[in-house]
C-alpha positions in Angstrom: -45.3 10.6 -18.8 -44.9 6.9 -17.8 -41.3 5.8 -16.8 -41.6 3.6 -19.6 -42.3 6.3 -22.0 -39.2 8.4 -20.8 -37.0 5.1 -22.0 -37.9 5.2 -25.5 -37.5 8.8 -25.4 -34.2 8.9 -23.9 -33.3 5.8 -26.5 -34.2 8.1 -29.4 -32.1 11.0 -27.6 -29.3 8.6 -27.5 -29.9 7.2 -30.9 -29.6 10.7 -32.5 -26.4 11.8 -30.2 -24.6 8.2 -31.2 -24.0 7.6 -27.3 -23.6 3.7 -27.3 -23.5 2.6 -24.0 -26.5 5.1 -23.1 -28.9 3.3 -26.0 -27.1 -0.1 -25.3 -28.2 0.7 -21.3 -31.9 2.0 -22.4 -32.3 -1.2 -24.7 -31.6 -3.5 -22.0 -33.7 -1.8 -19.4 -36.5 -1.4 -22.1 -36.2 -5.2 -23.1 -36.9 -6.2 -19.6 -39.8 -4.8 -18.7 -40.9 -6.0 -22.1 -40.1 -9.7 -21.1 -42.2 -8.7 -18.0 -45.2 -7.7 -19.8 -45.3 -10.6 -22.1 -44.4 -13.4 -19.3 -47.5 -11.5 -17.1 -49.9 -10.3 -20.2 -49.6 -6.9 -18.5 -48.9 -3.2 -18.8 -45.9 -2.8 -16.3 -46.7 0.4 -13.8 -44.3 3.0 -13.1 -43.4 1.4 -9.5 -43.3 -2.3 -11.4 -41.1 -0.6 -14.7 -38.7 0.9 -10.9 -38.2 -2.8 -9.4 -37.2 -4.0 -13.0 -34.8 -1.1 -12.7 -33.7 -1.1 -9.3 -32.6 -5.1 -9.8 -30.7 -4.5 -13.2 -28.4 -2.0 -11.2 -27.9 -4.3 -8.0 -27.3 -7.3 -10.8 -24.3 -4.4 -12.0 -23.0 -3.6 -8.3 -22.4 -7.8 -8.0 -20.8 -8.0 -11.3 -18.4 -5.0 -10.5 -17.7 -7.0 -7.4 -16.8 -10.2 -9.0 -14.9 -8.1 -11.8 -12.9 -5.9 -9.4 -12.0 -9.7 -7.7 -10.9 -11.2 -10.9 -8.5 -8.1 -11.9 -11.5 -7.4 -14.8 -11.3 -3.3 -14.0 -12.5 -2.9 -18.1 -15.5 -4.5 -17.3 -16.4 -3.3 -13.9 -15.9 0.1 -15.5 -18.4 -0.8 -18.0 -21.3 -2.2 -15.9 -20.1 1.3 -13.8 -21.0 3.5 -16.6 -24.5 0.9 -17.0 -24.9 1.6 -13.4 -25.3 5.7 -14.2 -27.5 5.4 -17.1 -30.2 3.4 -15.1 -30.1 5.6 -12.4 -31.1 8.7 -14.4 -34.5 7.2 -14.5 -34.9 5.8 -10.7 -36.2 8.5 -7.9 -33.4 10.6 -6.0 -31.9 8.1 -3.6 -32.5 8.9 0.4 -30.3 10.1 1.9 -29.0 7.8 5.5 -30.9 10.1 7.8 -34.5 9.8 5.8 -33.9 6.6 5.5 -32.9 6.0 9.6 -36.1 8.1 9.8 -38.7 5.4 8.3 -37.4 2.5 9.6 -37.8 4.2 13.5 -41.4 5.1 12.2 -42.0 1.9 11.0 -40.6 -0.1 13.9 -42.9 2.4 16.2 -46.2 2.0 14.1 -46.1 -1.6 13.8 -45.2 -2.2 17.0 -42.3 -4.3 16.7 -40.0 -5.6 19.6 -38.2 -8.4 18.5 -36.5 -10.0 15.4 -39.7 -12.1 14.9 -41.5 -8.3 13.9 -38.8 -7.7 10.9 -41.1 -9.1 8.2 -43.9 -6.9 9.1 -41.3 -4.1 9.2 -39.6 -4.5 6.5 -43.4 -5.2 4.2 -44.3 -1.8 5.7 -41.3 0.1 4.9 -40.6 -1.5 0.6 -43.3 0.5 -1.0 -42.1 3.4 0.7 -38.3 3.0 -0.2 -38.6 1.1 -3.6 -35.7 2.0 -5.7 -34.3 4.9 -3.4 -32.4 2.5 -0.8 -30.8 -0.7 -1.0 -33.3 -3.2 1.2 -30.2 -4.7 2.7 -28.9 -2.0 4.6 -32.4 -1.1 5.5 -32.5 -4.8 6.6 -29.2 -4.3 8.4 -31.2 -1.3 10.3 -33.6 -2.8 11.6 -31.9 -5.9 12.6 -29.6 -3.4 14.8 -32.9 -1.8 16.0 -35.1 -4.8 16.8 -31.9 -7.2 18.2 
C-alpha cells in the first residue's frame, strides 16, 4: 500500500474515532502532496509523498522554535502534537550511530578529502537517509569529518 494510500486510510480512521488534530494533521499532509501532483501533473512516489512529509515536520520544529521564543507554549504544543502524527507515516528514524555509519562509508567510497567533496557526499548519502535524519546534522558530520 502506497504511503499515500495509508493517509486516506488513517483520515477515515480518524474521521470515525473524532480525533481532530489527527484528521486535521492527515488533511494537511494529504493536501500537499496533492498540490504537488497537480503543480507537476504527476503521481507522487512513496519517497516524493516522504520529502513532502519530512519538510511539513521541519516547517513544525521552526514554528515551535519561534513559538517557544515568543512565550506562544499553546501553540508550540500544537504544531508538537502535528509533529507526532506525521511521523507515524515516515520510516523509523536512525539512530546517531547508523547514521555516523553512512556518512564514514560515504566519505570512504567517494573519496572525499576536503570540504570541496561535501556535495558529492552529501548527494550520495540523501537517498539513503531521506526522512530518517535531519540533513543538517548529517551536514554538520561531515563538515567535522572532511574539515
Amino acid at each position: 500500500m502506497s504511503l499515500v494510500d495509508q493517509l486516506k486510510d488513517q483520515m477515515k480512521e480518524a474521521m470515525r474515532a473524532k480525533e481532530k488534530v489527527r484528521l486535521g494533521t492527515i488533511r494537511m499532509a494529504l493536501a500537499a502532496v496533492k498540490q504537488i501532483e497537480v503543480d507537476t501533473r504527476e503521481t507522487l512516489t512513496d519517497d516524493q509523498a516522504i520529502a513532502v512529509l519530512t519538510k511539513m515536520v521541519k516547517q513544525r520544529r521552526d514554528s515551535i522554535a519561534q513559538y517557544t521564543a515568543a512565550g506562544r507554549d499553546e501553540l508550540a504544543q500544537a504544531e508538537a502534537e502535528e509533529i507526532l502524527v506525521l511521523e507515524d507515516f515516515l520510516p523509523k528514524p536512525l539512530s546517531e550511530e547508523e547514521v555516523a555509519a553512512l556518512v564514514d562509508a560515504s566519505i570512504t567510497e567517494m573519496g572525499a578529502s576536503t570540504m570541496a567533496d561535501m556535495g558529492k557526499v552529501m548527494g550520495a548519502l540523501k537517498p539513503k537517509v531521506m526522512g530518517r535524519a535531519d540533513m543538517a546534522a548529517i551536514g554538520a558530520m561531515i563538515r567535522a569529518k572532511l574539515k
